[in-house]
N, C-alpha and C positions, 0 to 999 in steps of 0.2 A: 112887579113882573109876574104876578101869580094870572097861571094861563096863558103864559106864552113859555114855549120851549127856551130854557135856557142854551146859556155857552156850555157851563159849567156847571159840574154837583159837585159837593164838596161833602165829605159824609164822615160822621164818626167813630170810631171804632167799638169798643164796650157798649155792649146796649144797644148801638147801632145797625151795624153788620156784625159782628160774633158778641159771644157769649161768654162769660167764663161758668161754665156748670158743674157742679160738684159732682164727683163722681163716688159713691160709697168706698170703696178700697181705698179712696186717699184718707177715711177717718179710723181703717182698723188698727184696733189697738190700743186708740186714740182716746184720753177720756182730758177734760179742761176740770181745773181749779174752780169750784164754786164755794171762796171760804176756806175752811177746811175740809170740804168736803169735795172727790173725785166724780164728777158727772159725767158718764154716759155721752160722747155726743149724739145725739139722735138726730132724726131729720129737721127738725124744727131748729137747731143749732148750728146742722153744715149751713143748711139756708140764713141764716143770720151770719156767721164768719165769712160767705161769701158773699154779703149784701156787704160789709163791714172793709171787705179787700174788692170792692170793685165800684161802691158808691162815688159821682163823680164829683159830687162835692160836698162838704161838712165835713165834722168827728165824730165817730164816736167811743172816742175813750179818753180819760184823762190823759193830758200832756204836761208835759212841762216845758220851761223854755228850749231847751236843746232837741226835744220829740216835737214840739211842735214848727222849729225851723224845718227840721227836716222831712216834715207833713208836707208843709203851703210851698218847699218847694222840692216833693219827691220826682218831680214832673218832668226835674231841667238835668235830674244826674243820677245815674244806677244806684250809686252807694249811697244816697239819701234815701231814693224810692226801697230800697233792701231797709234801711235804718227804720224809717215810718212805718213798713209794712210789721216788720215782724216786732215792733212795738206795739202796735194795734192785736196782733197775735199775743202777744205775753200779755197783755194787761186783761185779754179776754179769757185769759185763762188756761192757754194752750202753752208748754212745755219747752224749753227751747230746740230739743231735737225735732220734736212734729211740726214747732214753727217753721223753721227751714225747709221741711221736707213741705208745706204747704206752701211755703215764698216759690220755693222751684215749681212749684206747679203752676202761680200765675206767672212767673215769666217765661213759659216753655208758651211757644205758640201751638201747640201742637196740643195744648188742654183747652183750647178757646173752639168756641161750636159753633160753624155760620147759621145765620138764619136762613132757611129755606129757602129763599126768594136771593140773598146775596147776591150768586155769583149771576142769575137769570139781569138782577138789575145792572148789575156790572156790565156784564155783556150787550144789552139791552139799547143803554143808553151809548156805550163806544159803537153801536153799530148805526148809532143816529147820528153819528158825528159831536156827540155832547163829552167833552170833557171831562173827568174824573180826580178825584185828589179823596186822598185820604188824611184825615186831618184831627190828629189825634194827642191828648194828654198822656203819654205814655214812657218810660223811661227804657222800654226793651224793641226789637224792633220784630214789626209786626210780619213783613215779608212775607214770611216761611209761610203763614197761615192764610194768607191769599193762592200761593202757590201751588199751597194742597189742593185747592179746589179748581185749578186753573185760572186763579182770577186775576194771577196779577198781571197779566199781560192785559187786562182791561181796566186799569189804573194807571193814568199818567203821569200823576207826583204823589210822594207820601211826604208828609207833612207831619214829623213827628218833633213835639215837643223838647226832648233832649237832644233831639238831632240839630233844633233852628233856635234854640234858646229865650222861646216865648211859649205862654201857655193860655189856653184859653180860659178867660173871653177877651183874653189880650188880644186888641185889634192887629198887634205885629204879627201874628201867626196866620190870621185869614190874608192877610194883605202880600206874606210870605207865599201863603196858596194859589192866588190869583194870579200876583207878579210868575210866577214858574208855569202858572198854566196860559199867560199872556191871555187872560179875560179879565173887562172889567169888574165891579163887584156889582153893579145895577145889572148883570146880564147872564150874573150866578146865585145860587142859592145852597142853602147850610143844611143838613139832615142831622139830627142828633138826637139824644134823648133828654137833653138837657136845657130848662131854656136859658138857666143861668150861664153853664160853660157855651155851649154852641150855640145859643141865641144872641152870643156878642158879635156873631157874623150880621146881626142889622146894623151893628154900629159903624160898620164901614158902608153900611150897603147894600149886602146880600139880603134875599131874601131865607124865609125859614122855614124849615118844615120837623115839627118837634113829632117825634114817633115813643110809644111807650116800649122800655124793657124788659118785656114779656118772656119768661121761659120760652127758649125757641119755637117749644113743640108748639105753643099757644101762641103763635106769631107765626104761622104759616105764611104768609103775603102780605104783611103788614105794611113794608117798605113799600111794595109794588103798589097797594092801596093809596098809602099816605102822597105817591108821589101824581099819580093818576088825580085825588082830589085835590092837589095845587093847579092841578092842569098840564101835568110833562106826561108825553106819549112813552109810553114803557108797558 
């Protein structure tokens, strides 16, 4: 279907449309376990613990059996996604007070940054009559942070992972998406940054359109670009 106007976009959240970006005052004070010795975090470390809490698939840090249940499925329930997250924090070497204080940061939607183009493609595409869904690996709910920008009222289902009890590239989550949006999947397509999670939208059907997770600033129109060369008027 690449170059012809879909029904549907279906799009993901982290890396897709918002961002989580660290912001320096969430590290003062702050230093992580290197060993026996207290490090500094600097910029070069908020940028890895937030590569570390936002990457959308692998580990990276030792598990054991019981961290890593609660890793492969932080996705479907809060108290898992809290258990994985701030184990990824301790074993990186962050404290367990600053750990919680940085867990509350990724589930506050109110820390996540749109990309510049967001809320234009949002709008964009509802005013072409094209469909919308938000369709997300997520355990908190994302709402608030459309809202801030006026976007959610150009979103017509959200499609969150712990909400519908499938996780991508689980075909039951896309087909969750389309069944609510009443479009087939040959007449929708997938945006994400992932080809592994959100490239499981070819396996029902959809088509795909894989966008890189560039610091916002450096992703000025990325979406509107990426969606322009599949061929959707936006």
């Amino acid at each position: 279907m690449e170059g012809v106007q879909p029904a549907a976009a279906l799009f993901d959240f982290s890396g897709t449309l918002f961002r989580l970006e660290e912001d320096a005052s969430w590290f003062e004070d702050m230093s992580i376990k290197d060993g026996a010795i207290d490090r500094e975090i600097d910029g070069h470390v908020q940028a890895e613990l937030m590569r570390r809490l936002t990457a959308p698939t692998g580990r990276s840090v030792d598990m054991g059996p019981d961290e890593y249940h609660a890793w492969i499925n932080r996705d479907l329930a809060p108290h898992l996604h809290r258990e994985a997250y701030l184990h990824v924090l301790r074993e990186s070497g962050v404290a367990d007070h600053h750990a919680e204080s940085l867990y509350q940061r990724v589930i506050d939607p109110r820390s996540w940054t749109p990309y510049p183009d967001t809320a234009e493609v949002l709008a964009t595409l509802s005013d072409h009559g094209v469909r919308t869904a938000v369709v997300s690996n997520i355990a908190f709910d994302v709402r608030p942070a459309f809202a801030a920008i006026g976007a959610d009222r150009h979103v017509d289902e959200f499609v969150l992972s712990f909400e519908v009890g499938a996780v991508k590239p689980d075909p039951a989550i896309f087909t969750t998406a389309l069944e609510r949006l009443g479009v087939a999947a040959a007449d929708a397509v997938m945006v994400g940054d992932s080809d592994e999670a959100d490239g499981g939208a070819r396996a029902v059907g959809c088509g795909f359109i894989l966008v890189d997770p560039l610091p916002t600033a450096e992703r000025p129109d990325g979406l509107l670009r990426a969606l322009r060369e599949y061929g959707i008027s936006v």
